[in-house]
N, CA, C and O atoms as CSV, one atom per row, in Angstrom:
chain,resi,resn,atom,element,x,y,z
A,1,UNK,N,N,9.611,20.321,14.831
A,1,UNK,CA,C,8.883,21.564,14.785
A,1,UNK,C,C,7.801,21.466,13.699
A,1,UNK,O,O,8.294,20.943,12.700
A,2,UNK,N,N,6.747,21.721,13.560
A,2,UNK,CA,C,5.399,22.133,12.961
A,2,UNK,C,C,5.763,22.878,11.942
A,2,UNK,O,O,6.732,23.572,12.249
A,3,UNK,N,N,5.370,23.050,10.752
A,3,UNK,CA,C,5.748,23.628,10.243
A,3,UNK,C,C,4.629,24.280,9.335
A,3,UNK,O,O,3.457,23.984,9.565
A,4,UNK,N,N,4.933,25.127,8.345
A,4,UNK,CA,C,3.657,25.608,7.400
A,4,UNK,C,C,3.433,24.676,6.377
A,4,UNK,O,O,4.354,23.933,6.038
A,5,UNK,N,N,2.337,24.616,5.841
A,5,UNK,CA,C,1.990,23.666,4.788
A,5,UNK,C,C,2.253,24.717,3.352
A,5,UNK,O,O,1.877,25.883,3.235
A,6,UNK,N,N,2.948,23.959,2.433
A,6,UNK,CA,C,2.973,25.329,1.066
A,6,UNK,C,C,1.788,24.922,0.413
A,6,UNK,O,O,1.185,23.860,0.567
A,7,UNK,N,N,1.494,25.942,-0.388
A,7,UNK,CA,C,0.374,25.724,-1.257
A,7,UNK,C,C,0.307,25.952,-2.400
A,7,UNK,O,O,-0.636,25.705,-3.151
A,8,UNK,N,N,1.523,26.555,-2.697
A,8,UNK,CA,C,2.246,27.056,-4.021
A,8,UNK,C,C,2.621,25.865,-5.361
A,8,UNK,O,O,3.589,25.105,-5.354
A,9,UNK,N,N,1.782,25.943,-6.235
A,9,UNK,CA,C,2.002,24.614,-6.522
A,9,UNK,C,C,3.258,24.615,-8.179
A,9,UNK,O,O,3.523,23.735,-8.998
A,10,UNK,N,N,3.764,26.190,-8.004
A,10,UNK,CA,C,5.406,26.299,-8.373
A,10,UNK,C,C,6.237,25.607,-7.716
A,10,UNK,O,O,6.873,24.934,-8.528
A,11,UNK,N,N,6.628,25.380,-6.515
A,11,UNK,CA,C,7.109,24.720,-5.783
A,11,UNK,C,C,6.699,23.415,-5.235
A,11,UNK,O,O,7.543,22.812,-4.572
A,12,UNK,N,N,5.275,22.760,-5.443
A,12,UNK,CA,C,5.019,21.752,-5.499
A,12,UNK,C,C,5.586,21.020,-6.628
A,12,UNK,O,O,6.085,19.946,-6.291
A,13,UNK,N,N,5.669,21.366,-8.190
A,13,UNK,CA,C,5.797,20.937,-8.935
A,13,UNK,C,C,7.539,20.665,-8.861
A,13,UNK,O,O,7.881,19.959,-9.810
A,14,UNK,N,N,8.232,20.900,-8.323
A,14,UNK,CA,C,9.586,21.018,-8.862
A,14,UNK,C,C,9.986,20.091,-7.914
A,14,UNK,O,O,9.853,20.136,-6.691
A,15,UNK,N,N,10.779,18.763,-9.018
A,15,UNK,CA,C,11.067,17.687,-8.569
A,15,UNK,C,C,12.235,17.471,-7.608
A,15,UNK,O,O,13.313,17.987,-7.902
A,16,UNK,N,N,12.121,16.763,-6.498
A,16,UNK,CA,C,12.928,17.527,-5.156
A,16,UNK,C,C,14.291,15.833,-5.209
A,16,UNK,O,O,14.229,14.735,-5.761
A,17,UNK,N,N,15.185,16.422,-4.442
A,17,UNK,CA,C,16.334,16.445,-4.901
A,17,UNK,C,C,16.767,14.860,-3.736
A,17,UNK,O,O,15.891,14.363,-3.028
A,18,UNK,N,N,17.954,14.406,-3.762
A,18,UNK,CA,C,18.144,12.930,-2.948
A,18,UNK,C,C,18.252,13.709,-1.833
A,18,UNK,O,O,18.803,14.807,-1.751
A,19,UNK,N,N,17.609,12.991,-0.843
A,19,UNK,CA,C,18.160,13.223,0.925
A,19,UNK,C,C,18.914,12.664,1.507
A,19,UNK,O,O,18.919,11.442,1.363
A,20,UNK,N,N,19.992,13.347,2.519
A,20,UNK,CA,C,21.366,12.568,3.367
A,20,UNK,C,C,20.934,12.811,4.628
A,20,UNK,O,O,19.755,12.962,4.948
A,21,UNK,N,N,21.924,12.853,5.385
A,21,UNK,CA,C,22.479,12.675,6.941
A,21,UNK,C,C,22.066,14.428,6.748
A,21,UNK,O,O,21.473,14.687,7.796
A,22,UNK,N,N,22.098,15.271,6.189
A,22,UNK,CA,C,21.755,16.575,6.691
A,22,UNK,C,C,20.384,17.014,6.908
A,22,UNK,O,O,20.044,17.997,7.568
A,23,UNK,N,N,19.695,16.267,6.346
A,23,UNK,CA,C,18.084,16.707,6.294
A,23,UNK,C,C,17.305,15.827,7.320
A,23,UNK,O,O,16.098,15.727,7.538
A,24,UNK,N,N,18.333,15.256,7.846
A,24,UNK,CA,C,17.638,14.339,9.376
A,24,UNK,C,C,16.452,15.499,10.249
A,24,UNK,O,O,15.348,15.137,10.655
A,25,UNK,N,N,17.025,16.943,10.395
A,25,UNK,CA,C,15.989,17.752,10.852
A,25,UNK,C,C,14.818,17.619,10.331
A,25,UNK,O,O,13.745,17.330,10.861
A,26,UNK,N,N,15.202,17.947,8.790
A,26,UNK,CA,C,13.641,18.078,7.831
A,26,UNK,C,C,12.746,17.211,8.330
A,26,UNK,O,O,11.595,17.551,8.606
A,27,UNK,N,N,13.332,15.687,8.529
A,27,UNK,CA,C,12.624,14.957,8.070
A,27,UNK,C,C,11.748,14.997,9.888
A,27,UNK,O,O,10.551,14.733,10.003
A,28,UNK,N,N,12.522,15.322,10.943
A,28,UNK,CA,C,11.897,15.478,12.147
A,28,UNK,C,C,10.486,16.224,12.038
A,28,UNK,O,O,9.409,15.939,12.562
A,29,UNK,N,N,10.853,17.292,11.170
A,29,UNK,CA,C,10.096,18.196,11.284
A,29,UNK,C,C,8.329,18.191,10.211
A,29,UNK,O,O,7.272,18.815,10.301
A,30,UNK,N,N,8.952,16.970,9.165
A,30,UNK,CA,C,8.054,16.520,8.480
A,30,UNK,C,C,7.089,16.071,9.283
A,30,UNK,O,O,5.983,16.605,9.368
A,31,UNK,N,N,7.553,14.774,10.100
A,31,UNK,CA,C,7.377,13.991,11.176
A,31,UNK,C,C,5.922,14.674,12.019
A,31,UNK,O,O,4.720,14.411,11.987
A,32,UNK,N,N,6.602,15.470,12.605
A,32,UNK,CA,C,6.087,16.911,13.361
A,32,UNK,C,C,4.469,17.310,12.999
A,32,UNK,O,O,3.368,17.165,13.530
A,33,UNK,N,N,5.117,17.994,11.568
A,33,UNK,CA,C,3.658,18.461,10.653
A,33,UNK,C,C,2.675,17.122,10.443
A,33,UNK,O,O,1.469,17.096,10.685
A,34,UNK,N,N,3.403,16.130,9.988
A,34,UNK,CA,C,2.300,15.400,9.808
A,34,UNK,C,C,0.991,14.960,11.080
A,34,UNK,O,O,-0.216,14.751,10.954
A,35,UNK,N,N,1.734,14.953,12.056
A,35,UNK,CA,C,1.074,14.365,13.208
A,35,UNK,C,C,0.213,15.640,13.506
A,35,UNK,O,O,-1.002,15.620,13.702
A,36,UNK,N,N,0.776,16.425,13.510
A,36,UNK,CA,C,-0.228,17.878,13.942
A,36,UNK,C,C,-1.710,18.434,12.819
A,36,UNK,O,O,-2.660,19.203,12.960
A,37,UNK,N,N,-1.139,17.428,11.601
A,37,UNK,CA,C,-2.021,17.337,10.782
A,37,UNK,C,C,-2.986,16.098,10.401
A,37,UNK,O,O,-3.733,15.993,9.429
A,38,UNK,N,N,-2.740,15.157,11.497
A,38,UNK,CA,C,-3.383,13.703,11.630
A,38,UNK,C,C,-4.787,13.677,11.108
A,38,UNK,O,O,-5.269,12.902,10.283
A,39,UNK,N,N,-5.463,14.872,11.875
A,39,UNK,CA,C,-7.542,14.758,11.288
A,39,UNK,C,C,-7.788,14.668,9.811
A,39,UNK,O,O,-8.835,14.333,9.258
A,40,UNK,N,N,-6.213,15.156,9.053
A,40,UNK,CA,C,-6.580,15.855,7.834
A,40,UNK,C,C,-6.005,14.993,6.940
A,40,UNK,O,O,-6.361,14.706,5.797
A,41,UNK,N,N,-4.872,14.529,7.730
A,41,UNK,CA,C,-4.180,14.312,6.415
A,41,UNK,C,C,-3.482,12.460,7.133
A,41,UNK,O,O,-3.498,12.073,8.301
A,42,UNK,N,N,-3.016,11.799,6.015
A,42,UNK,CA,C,-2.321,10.178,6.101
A,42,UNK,C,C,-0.513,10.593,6.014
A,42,UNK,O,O,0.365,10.184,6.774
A,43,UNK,N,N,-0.369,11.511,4.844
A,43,UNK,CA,C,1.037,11.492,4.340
A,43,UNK,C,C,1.237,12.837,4.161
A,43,UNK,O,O,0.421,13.759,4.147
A,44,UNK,N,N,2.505,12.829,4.016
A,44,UNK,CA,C,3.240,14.089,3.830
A,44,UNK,C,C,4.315,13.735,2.671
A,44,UNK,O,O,4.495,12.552,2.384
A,45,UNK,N,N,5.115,14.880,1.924
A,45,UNK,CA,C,6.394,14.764,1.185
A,45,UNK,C,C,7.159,16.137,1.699
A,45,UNK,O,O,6.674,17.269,1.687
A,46,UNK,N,N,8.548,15.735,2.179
A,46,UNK,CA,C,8.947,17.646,2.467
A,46,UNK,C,C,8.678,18.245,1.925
A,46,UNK,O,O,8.583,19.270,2.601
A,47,UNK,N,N,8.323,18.507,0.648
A,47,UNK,CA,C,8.174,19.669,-0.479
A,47,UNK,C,C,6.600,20.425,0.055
A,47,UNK,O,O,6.185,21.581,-0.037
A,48,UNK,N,N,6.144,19.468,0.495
A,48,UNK,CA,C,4.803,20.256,1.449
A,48,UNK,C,C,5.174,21.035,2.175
A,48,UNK,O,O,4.194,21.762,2.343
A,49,UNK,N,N,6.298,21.557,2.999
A,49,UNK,CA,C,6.568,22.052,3.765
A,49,UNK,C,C,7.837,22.939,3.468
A,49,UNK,O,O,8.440,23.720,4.205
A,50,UNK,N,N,8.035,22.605,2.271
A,50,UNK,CA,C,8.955,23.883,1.795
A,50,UNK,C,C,10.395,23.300,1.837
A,50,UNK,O,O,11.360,24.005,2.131
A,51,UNK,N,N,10.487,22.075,1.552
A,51,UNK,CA,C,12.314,21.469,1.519
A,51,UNK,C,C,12.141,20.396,-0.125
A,51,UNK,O,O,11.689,19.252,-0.154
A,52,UNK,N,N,12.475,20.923,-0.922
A,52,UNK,CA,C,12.506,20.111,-1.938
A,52,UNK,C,C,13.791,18.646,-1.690
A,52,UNK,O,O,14.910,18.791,-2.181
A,53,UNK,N,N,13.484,17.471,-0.989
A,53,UNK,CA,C,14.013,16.742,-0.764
A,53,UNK,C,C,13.393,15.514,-0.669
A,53,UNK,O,O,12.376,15.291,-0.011
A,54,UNK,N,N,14.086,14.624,-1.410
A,54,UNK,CA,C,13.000,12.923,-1.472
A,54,UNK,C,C,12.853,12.437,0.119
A,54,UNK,O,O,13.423,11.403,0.467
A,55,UNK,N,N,12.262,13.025,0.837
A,55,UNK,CA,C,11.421,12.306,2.541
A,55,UNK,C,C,10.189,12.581,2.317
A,55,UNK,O,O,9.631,13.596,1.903
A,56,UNK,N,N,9.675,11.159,2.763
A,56,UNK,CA,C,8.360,11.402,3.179
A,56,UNK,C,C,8.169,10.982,3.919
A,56,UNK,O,O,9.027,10.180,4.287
A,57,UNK,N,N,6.618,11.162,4.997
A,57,UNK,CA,C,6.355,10.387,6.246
A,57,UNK,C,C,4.540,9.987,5.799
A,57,UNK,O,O,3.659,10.580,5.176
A,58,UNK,N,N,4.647,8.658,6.524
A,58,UNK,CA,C,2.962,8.629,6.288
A,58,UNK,C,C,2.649,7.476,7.532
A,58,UNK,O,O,3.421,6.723,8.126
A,59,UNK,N,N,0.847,7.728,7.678
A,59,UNK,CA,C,0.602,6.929,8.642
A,59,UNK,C,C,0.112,5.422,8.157
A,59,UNK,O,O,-0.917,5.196,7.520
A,60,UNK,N,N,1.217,4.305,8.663
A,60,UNK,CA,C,1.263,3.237,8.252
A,60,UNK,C,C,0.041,2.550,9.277
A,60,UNK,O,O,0.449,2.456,10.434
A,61,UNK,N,N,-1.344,2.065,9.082
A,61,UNK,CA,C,-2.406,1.537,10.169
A,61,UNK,C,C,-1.837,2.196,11.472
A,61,UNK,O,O,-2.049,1.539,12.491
A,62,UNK,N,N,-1.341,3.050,11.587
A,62,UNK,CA,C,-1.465,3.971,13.447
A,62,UNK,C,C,0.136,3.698,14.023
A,62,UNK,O,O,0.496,3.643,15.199
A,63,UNK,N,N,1.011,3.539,12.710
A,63,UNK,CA,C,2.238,3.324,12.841
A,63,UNK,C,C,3.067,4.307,12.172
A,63,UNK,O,O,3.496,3.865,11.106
A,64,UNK,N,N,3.578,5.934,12.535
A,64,UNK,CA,C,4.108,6.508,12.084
A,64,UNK,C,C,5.668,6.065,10.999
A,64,UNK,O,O,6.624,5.554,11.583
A,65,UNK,N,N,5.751,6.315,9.526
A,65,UNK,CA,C,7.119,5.915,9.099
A,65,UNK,C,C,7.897,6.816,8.265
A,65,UNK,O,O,7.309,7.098,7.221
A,66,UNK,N,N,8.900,7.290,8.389
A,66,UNK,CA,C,9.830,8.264,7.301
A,66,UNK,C,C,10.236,6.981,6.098
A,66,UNK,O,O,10.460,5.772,6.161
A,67,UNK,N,N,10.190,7.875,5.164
A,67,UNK,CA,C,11.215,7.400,3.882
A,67,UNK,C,C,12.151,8.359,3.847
A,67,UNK,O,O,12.040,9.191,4.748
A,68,UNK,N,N,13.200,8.538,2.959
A,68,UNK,CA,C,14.545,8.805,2.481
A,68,UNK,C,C,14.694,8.231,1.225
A,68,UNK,O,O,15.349,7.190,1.175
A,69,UNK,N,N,14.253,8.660,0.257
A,69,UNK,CA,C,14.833,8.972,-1.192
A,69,UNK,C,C,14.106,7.403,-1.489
A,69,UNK,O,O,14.800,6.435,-1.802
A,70,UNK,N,N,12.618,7.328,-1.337
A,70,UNK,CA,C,11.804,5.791,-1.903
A,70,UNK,C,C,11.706,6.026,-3.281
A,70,UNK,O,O,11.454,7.095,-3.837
A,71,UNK,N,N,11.983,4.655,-3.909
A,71,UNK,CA,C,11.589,4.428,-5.108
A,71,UNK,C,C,10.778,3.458,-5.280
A,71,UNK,O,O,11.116,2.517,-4.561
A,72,UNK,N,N,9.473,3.141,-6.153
A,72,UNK,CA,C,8.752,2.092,-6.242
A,72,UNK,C,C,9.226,1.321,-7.288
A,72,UNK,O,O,9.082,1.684,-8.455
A,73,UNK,N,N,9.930,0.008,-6.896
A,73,UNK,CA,C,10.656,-0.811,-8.304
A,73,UNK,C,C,9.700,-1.883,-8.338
A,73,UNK,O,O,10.437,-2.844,-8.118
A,74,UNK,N,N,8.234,-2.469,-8.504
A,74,UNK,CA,C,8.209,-3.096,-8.769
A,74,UNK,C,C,5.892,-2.992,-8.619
A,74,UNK,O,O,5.613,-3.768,-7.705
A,75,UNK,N,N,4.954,-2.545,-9.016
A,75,UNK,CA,C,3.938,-2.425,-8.746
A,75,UNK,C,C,3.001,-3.510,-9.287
A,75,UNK,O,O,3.508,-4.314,-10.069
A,76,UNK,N,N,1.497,-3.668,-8.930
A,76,UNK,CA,C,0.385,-4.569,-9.608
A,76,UNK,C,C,-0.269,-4.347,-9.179
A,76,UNK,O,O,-0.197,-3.948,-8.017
A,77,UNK,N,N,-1.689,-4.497,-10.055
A,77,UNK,CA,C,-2.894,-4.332,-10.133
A,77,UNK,C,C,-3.503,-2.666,-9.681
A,77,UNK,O,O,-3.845,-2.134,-8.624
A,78,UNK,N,N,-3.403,-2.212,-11.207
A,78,UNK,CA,C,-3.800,-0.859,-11.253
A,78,UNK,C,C,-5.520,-0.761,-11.166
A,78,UNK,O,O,-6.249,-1.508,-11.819
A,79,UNK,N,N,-6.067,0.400,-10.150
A,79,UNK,CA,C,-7.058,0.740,-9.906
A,79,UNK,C,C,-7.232,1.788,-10.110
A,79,UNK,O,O,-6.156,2.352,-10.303
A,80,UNK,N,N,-8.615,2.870,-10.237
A,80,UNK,CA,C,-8.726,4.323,-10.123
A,80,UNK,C,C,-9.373,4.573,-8.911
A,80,UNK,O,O,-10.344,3.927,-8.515
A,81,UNK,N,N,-8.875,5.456,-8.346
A,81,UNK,CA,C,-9.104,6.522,-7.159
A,81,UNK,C,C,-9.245,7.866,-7.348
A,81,UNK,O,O,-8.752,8.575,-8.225
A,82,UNK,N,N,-10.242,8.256,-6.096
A,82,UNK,CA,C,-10.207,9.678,-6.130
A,82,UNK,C,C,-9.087,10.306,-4.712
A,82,UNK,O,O,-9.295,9.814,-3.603
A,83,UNK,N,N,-7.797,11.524,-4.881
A,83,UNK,CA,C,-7.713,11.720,-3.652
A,83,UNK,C,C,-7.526,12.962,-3.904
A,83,UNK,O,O,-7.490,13.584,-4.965
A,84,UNK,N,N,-7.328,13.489,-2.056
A,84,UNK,CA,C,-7.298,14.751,-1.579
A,84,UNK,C,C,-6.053,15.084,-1.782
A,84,UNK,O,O,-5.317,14.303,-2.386
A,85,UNK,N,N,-5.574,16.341,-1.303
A,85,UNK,CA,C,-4.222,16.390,-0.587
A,85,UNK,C,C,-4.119,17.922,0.334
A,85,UNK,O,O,-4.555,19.041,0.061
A,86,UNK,N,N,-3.467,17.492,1.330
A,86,UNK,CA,C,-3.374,18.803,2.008
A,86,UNK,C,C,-3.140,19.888,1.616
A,86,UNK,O,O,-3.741,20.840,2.114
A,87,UNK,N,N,-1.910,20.131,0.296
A,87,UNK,CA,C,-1.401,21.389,-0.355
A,87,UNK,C,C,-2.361,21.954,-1.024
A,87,UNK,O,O,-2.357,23.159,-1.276
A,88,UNK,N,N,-3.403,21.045,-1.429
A,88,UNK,CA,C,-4.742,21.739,-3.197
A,88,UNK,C,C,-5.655,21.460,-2.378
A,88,UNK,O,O,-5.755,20.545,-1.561
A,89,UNK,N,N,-6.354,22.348,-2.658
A,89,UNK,CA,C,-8.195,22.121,-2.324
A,89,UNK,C,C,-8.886,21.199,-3.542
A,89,UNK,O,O,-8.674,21.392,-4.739
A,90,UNK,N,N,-9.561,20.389,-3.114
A,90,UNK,CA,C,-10.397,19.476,-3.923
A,90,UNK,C,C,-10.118,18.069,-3.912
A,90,UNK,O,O,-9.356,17.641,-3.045
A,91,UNK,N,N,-10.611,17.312,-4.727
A,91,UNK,CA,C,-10.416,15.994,-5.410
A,91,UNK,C,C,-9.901,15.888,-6.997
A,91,UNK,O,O,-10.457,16.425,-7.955
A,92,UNK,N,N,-8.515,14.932,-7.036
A,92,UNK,CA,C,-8.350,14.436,-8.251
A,92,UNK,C,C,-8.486,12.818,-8.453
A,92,UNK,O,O,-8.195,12.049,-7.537
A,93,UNK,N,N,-8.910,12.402,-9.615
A,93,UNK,CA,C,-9.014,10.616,-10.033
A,93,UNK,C,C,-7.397,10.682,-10.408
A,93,UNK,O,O,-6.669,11.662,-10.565
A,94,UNK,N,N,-7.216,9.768,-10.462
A,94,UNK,CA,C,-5.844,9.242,-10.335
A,94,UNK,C,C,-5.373,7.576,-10.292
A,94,UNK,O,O,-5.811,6.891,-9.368
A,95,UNK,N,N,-4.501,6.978,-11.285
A,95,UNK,CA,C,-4.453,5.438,-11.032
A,95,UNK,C,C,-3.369,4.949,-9.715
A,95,UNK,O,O,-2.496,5.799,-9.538
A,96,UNK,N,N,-3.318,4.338,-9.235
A,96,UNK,CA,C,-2.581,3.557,-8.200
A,96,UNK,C,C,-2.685,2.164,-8.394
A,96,UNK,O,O,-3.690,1.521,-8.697
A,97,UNK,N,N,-1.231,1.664,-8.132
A,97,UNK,CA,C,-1.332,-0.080,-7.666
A,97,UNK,C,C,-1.740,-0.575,-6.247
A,97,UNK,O,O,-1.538,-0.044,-5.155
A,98,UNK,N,N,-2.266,-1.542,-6.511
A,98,UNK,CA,C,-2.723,-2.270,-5.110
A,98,UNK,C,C,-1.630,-2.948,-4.446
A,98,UNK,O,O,-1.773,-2.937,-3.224
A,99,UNK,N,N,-0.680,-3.482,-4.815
A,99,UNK,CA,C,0.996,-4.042,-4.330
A,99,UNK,C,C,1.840,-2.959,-4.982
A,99,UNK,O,O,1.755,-2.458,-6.103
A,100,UNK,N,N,2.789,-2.702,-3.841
A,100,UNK,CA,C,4.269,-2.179,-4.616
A,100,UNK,C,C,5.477,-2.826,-3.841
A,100,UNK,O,O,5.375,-3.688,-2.969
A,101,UNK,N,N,6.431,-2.360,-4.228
A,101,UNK,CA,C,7.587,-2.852,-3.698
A,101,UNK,C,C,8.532,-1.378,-3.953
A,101,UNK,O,O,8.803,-0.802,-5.006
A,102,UNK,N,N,8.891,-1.054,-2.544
A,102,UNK,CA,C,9.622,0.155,-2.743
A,102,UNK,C,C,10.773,-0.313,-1.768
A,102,UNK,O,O,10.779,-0.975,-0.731
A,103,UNK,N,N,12.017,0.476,-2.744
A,103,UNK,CA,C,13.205,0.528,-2.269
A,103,UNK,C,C,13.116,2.176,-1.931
A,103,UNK,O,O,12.692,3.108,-2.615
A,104,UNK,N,N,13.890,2.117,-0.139
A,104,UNK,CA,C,14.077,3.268,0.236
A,104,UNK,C,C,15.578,3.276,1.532
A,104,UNK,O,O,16.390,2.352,1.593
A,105,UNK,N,N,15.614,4.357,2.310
A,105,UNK,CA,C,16.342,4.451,3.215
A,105,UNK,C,C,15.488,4.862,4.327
A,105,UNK,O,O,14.461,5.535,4.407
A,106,UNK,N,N,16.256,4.227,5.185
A,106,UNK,CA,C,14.998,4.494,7.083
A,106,UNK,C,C,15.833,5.691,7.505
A,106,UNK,O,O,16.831,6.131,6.934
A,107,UNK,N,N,15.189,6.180,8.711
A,107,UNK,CA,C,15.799,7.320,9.205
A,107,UNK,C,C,17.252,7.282,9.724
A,107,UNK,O,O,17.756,8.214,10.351
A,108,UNK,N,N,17.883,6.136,9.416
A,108,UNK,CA,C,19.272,5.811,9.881
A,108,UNK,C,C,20.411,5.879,8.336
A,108,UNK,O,O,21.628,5.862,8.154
A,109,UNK,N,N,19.407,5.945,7.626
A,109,UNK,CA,C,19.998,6.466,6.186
A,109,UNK,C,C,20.289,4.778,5.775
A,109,UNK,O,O,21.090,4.457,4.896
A,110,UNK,N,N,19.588,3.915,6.478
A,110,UNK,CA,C,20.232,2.498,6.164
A,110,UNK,C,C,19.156,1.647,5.132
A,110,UNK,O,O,17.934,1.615,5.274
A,111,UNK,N,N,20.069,0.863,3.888
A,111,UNK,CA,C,18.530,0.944,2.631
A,111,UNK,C,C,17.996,-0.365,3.194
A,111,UNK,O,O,18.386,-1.216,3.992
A,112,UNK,N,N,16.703,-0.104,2.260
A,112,UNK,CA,C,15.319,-1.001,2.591
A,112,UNK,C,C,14.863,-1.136,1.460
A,112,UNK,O,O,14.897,-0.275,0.581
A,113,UNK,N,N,14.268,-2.515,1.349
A,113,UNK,CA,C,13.147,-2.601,0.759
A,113,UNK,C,C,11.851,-3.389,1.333
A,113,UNK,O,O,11.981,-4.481,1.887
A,114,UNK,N,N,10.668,-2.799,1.173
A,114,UNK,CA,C,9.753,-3.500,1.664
A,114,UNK,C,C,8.150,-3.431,0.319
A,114,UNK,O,O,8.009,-2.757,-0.702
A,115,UNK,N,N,7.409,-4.258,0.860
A,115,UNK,CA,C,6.416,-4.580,0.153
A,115,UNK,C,C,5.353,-4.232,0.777
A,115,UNK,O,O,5.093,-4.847,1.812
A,116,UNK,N,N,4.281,-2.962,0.244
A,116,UNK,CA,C,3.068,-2.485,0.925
A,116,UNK,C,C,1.886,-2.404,0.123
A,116,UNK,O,O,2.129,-1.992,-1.011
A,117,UNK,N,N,0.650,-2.673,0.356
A,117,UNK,CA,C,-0.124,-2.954,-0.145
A,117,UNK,C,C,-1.688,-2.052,0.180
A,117,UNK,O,O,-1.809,-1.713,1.357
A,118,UNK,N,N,-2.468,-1.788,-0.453
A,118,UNK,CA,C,-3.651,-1.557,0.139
A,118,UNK,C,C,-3.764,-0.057,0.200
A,118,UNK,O,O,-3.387,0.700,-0.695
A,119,UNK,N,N,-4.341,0.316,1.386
A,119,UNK,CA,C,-4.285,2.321,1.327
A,119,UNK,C,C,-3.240,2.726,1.667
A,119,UNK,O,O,-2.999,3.915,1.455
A,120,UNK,N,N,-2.222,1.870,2.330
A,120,UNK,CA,C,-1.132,2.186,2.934
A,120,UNK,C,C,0.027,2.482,1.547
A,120,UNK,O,O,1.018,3.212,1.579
A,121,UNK,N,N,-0.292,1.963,0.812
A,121,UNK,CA,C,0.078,1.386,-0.948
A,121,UNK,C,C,-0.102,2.912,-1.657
A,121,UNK,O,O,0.777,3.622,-2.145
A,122,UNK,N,N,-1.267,3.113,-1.563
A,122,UNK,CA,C,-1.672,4.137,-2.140
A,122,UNK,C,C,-1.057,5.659,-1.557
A,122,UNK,O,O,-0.655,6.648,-2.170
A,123,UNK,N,N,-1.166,5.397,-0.260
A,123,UNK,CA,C,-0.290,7.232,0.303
A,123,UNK,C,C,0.730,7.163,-0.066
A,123,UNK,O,O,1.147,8.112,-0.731
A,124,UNK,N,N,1.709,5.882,0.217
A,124,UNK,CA,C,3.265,6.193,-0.550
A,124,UNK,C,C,3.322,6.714,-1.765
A,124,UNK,O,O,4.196,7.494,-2.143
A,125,UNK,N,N,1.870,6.077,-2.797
A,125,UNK,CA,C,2.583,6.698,-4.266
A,125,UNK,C,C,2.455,8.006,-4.234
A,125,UNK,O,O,3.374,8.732,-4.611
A,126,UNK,N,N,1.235,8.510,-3.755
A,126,UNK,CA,C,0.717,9.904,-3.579
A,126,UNK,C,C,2.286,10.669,-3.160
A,126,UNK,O,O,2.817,11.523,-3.870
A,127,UNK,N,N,2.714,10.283,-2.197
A,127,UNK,CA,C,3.552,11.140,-1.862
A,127,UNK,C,C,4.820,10.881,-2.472
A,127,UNK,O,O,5.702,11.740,-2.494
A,128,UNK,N,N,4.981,9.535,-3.057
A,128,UNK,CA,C,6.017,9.822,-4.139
A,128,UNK,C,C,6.311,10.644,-5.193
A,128,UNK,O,O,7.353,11.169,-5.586
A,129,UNK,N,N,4.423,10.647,-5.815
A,129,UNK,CA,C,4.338,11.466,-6.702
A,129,UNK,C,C,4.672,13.158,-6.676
A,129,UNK,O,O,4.835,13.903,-7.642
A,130,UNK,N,N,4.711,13.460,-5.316
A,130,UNK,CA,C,4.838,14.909,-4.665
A,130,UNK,C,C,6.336,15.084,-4.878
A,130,UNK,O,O,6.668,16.009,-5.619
A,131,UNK,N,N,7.651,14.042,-4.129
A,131,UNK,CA,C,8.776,13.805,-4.860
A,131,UNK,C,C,9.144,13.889,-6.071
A,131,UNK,O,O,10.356,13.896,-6.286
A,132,UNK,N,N,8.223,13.974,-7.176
A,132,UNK,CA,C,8.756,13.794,-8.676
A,132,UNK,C,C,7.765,15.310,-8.472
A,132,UNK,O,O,8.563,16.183,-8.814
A,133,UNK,N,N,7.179,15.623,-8.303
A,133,UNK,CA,C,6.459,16.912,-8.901
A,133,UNK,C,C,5.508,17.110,-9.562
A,133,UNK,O,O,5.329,17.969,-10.426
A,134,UNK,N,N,4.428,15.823,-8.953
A,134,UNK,CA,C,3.491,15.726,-10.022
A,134,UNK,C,C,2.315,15.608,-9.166
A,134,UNK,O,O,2.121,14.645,-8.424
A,135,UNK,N,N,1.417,16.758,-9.303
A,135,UNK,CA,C,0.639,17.041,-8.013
A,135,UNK,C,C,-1.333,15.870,-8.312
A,135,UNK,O,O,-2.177,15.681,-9.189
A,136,UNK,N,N,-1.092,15.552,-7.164
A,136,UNK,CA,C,-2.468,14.489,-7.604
A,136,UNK,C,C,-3.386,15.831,-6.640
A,136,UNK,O,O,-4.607,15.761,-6.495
């Protein structure tokens, strides 16, 4: 289901909590919003949508992917960027790595780690950062 985008950035800020086997909806529904929000937007974090819970979804090169509670253990080569985000109006500068290595869980709740790089690199942190509560 589609859902509303929050904009409240009380509730953006507040660092959202581990995800299980119960928030499998959320994360459908993340899923959902993001795609319905494709022109606009790369990534999502539930907390965009009003579920303070570590999922996110983003568009991997035209390859939709959920996370479940990602952590980035391992980054290089810091750059500055400017980005958007669906919840705030405007542009913020902001640093990002060009490699990371994030440990997460797939939508089967089963863990992962993988290595992403590039812009694809960059939406995960963005939306990690939405997970911790720290609005770019």
């Amino acid at each position: 289901m589609v859902r509303e985008i929050i904009h409240d950035t009380f509730i953006l800020q507040m660092r959202s909590k581990a995800a299980d086997e119960t928030d499998l909806q959320t994360a459908v529904d993340l899923l959902d919003t993001l795609k319905a929000n494709a022109e606009h937007c790369v990534g999502m974090a539930a907390n965009m949508i009003g579920v303070s819970k570590r999922i996110i979804a983003f568009n991997d090169n035209g390859t939709y992917t959920l996370m479940f509670n990602p952590e980035i253990i391992k980054c290089s080569g810091v750059y500055e960027v400017e980005e958007g985000c669906l919840s705030l109006s405007g542009t913020r500068r902001t640093k990002r790595y060009k490699t990371i290595k994030v440990k997460f869980e797939n939508e089967k709740l089963q863990p992962r780690i993988k290595t992403y790089t590039d812009y694809t690199a960059q939406i995960i942190q963005h939306e990690i950062d939405h997970c911790n509560g720290i609005l770019i």
